[in-house]
N, C-alpha and C positions, 0 to 999 in steps of 0.2 A: 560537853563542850571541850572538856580538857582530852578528852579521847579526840576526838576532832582535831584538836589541833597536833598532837603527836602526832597523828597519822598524816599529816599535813607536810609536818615538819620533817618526818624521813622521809616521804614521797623529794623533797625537795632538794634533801641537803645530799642525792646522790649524785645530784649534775652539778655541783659546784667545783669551780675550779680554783682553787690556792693556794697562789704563787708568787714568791718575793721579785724583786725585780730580777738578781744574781741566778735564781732558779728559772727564772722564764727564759733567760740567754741561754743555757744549758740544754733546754728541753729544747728551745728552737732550733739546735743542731746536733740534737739527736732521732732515734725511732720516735713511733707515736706509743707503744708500747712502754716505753722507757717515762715517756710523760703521764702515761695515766698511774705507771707506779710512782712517779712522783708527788703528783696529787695525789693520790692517796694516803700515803706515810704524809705528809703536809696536814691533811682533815684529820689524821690516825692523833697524830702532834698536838692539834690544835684543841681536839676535845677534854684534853683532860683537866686544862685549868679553866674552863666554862662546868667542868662536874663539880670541882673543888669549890668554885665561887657560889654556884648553884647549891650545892649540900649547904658549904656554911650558913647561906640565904634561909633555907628551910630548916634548920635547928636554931638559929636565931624568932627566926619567927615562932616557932617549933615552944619555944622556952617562953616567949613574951608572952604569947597566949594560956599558957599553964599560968605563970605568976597572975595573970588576971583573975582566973577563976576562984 
């Protein structure tokens, strides 16, 4: 199941587009090229404090379930 959903989740997250309001005015008058390296450095940006929250999540739990046993 948890495989399933990874595979899910990259299938997905490579058509997302996001963009702050200041950045959307910019890409609108510029290339399309210029937009998709924007989204990208944007998604590049955005993943690392969803890994940080994510780790801490799983050594918290990680630890809870040791002290039980």
């Amino acid at each position: 199941m948890k495989k399933l959903l990874v595979i899910i989740l990259i299938i997905f997250t490579s058509s997302i587009d996001a963009q702050c309001a200041m950045c959307k005015a910019v890409v609108e008058s510029s290339s399309a090229s210029e937009a998709e390296g924007l989204n990208t450095g944007i998604l590049y940006l955005m993943i690392f404090p969803y890994l940080l929250v994510g780790t801490l999540f799983y050594l918290i739990i990680k630890r809870r379930r040791k002290n039980k046993i």
